[in-house]
N, C-alpha and C positions, 0 to 999 in steps of 0.2 A: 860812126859809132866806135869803130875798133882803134882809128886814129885817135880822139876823143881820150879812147879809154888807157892807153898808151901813153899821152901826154899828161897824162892826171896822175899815172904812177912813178913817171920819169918825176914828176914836180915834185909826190909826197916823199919819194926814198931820197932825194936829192935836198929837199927841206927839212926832213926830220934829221938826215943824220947830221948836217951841219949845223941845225941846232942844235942838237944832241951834245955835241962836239962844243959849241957853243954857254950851254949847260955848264955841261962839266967844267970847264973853263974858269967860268967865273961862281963855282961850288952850289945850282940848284939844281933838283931833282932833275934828268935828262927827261922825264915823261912830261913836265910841263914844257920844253920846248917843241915839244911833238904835240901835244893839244893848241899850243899857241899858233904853231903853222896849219893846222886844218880853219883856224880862225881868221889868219892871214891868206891864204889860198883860197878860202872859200866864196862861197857870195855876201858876206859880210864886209870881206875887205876888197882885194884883188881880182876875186869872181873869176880865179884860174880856174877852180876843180870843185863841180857839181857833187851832189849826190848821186849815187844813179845804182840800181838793181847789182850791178857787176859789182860796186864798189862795197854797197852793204853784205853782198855773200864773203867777199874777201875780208870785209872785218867782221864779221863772224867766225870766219876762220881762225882768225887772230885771235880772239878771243879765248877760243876754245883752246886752241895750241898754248897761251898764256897761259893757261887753268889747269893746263894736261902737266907743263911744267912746275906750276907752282905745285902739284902733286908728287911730280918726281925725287922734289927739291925736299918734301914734306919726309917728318918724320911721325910714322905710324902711332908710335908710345907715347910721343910727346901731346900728340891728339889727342889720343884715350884722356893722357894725364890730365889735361886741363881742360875735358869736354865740360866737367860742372860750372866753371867761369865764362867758358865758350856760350853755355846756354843765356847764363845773368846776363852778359853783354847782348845778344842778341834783345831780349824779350826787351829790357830795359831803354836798347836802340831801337824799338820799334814802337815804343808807348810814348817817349819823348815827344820823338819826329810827330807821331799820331795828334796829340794835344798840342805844342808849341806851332807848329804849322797849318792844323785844323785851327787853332785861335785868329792866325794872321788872315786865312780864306775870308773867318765870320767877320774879321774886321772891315774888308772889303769888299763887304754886304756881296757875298757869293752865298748862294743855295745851304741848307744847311746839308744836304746830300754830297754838294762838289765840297764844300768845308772837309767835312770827313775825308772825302775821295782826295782831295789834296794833302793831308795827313797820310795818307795811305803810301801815295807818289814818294814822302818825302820819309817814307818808314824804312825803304829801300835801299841796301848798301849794293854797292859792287864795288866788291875786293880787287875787281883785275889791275885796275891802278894801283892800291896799295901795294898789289903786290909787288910788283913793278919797283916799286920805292924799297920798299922793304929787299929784294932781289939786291937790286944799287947798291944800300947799304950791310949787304950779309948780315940782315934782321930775319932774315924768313925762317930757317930752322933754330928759334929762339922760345921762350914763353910766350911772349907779345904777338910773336909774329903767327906762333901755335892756335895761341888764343883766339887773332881774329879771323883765321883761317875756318878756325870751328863754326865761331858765331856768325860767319858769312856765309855756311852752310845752313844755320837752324836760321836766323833770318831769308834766306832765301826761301824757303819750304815755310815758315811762318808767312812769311807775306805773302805768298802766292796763294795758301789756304785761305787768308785774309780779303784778297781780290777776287778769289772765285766766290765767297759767299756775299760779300759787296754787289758783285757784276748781277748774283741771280737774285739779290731782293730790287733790285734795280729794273732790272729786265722781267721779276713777275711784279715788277710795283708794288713793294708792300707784302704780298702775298707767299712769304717766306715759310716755306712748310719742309721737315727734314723726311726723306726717304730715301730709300735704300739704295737707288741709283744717284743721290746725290753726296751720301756719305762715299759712294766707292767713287766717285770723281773726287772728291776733296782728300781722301786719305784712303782708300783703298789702295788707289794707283802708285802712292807714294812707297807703302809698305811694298807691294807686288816687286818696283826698282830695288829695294836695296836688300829684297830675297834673290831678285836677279844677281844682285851684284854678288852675296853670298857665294850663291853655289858656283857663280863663274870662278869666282877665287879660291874657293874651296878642290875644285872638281877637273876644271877647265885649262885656267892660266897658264899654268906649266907644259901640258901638251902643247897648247898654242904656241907657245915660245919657243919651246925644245922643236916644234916643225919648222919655227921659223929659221932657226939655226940651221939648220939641217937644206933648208932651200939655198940651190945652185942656183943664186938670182942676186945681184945689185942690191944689197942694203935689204936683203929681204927683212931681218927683223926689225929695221924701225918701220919697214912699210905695216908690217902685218901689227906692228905695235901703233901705230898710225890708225890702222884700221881698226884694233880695238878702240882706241880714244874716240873716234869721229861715230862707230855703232854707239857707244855707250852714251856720246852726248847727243844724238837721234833718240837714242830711248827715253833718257831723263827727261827729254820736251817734251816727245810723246807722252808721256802719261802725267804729264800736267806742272815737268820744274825745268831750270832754267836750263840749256843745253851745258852750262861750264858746270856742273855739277856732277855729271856723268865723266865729262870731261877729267875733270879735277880727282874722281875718286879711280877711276882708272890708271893717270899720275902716280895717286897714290899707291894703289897695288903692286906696280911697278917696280915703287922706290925700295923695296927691297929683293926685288930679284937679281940675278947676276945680270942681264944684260942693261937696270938703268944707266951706266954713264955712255954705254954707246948711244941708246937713245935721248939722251938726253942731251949730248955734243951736236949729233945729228935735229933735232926738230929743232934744236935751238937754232942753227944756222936758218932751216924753213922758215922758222918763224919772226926771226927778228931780222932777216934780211928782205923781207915782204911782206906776209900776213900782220906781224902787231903792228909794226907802222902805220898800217892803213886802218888798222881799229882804230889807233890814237889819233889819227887825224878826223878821220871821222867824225868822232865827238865833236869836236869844235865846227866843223862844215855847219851844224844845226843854228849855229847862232845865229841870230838876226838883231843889231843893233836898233832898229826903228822900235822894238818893244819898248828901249829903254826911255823913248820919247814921252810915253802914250802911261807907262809903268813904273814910274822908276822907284817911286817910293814901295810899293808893294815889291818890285824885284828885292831892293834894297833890306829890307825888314823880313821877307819872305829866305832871303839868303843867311841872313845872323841866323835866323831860327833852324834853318837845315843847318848850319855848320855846332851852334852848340845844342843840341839837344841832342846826337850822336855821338861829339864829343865829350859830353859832360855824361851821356848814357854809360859809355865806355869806362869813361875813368871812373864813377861812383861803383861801377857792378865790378870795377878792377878792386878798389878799397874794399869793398864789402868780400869780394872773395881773398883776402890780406896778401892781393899782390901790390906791390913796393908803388909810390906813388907816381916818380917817373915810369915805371912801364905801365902804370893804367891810364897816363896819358897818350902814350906812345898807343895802345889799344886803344883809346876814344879815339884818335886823331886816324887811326886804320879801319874805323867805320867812318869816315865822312863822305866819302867819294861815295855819287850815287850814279851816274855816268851814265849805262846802256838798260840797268837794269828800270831806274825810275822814267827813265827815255820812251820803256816801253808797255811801262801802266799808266803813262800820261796819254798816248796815242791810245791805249784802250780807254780812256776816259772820254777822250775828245769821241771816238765810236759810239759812247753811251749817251751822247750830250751835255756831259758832267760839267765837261771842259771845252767852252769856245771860244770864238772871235783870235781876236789878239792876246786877251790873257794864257792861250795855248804858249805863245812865244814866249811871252813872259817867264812863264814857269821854266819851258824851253832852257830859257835863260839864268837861272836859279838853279838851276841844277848842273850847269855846266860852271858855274862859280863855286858850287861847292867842290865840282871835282877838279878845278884849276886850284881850291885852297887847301883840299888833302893834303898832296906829297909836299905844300911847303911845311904843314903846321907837322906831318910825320918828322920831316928833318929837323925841323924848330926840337922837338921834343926825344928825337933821338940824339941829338948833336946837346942838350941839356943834360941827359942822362948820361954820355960821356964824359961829359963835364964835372958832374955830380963825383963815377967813380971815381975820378982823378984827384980831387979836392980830397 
């Protein structure tokens, strides 16, 4: 098991970066050559490097560290500024996904329950790719980059309200009745997080930091800044959102204290010389080509509709909030990626019998093409909008 798990991270750090390297090279995103090698190493192609327990707590990690940074990297005001477009984008990338993808299910005579549930799957963004791109290309502390930073927060916390009342008329059959213990799991728990998150930043923060300074210890304050990030993305799970959320607004906290660029030089080296790596490969590990045997038309058709109905959610709710129309695509195309987060309301699906057999891979499969087609259509449309001001 230990050898096992040692050759599978000699393979990914030793694959990613010379894709990476590779990438850059010949000018595309460096994160598609690192989803490309979990696809080629994995049991799809090569059948170097399994899934396995170990490997999913490390991309976890990654994950989180991704989210903790893209918070660091975050500028507070710019947030507030643009939280009203942040909201349009999200709601509008969530109703898309919900009917163009719930249409494609009914077409392929699925349940009209798994129909919906597959809307759901496909309502989902995870930013941690974009952000990734947007990082790449110094878009992250930008409007665009502000923008879907927000909306990948209020989508996140939308969808998730969305799955838990899905899950519980499912599991009472029908039998769907509101009470007080179900209001405080759907949105009690949420509100309780970001009182937490309040008073910590209100009351807290600064002690913690001013101790951390002050510790006769090895890199104590990115440790204990460490330790804030990894408590705060344990709480955000715990009460019911996705661990990069806690992750991410702790980041945020951060970005304006004295000690973010130390921490931020420091986790960057943890992170992207181990942990994200092995997030991004991960994704790809899930692929299984034999779906495409048995599917291909519904993968095929199922994947147009995840890629524009996010995309085109983004840019109309960018128009409509009178942001410029290159960067409301640059936003549409920074919700497309739906990667860990749709990865893991399709496994709650397949738990409720929503979603089985082979159409599980399928889907599997449609969603790791939308997040292989993100960071191209983000460069497509940032590398336009360069173009544009130059003209």
């Amino acid at each position: 098991m230990f050898e096992e798990m040692i050759i599978a991270i000699i393979v990914i750090l030793l694959g990613t970066k010379v894709a990476s390297h590779l990438c850059s090279r010949i000018g595309i995103p460096a994160v598609i050559g690192e989803l490309l090698i979990g696809i080629l190493v994995g049991p799809a192609l090569l059948n170097l490097v399994h899934p396995s327990d170990v490997l999913h707590v490390f991309s976890q990690i990654g994950v989180v560290l991704l989210m903790f940074l893209a918070g660091l990297e975050s500028d507070f005001n710019l947030l507030k500024k643009y939280l009203k477009p942040s909201v349009s984008v999200a709601i509008l990338g969530i109703l898309f996904p919900l009917i163009l993808c719930g249409l494609v299910g009914a077409m392929f005579n699925l349940s009209t329950m798994s129909a919906i549930f597959l809307g759901i799957v496909f309502s989902a963004t995870s930013v941690s790719i974009s952000v990734q791109v947007l990082k790449e290309y110094r878009r992250l502390d930008t409007e665009e980059g502000s923008i879907i930073l927000g909306a990948a927060v209020v989508d996140d916390i939308v969808v998730v309200l969305i799955v838990s009342i899905f899950s519980t008329i499912v599991n009472l059959e029908g039998a769907f009745t509101l009470s007080g213990q179900l209001f405080w799991d759907l949105l009690g728990t949420k509100i309780l997080f970001f009182f937490i998150l309040y008073v910590f930043a209100k009351f807290l923060l600064n002690p913690f930091m001013t101790f951390a300074k002050k510790l006769v210890a090895t890199e104590g304050e990115v440790a204990i800044a460490l330790v804030l990030c990894l408590a705060f993305a344990l709480l955000s799970e715990t009460l019911g959102m996705s661990d990069v959320i806690g992750a991410f607004f702790m980041g945020l906290l951060l970005s304006s204290h004295s000690s973010k660029h130390t921490v931020e030089s420091r986790v960057s080296t943890i992170g992207y010389s181990l942990f994200i790596p092995i997030f991004f490969v991960s994704i790809g590990l899930d692929i299984q080509f034999s779906a495409f045997k048995e599917h291909a038309i519904f993968i095929i058709l199922l994947s147009i509709a995840a890629v524009l109905s996010k995309l085109l959610g983004g840019y109309i709710s960018g128009r409509l909030s009178k942001i410029d129309a290159n960067r409301s695509w640059i936003v549409g195309a920074g919700m497309v990626s739906r990667g860990e987060m749709a990865l893991i309301i399709v496994q709650l699906g397949r738990g409720l019998n929503l979603i089985t057999g082979s159409i599980y891979s399928a889907i599997v499969v449609a969603i790791i093409i939308s997040t292989l087609i993100s960071p191209l259509l983000i460069k497509f449309f940032i590398e336009r909008s360069a173009a544009a001001k130059q003209a």
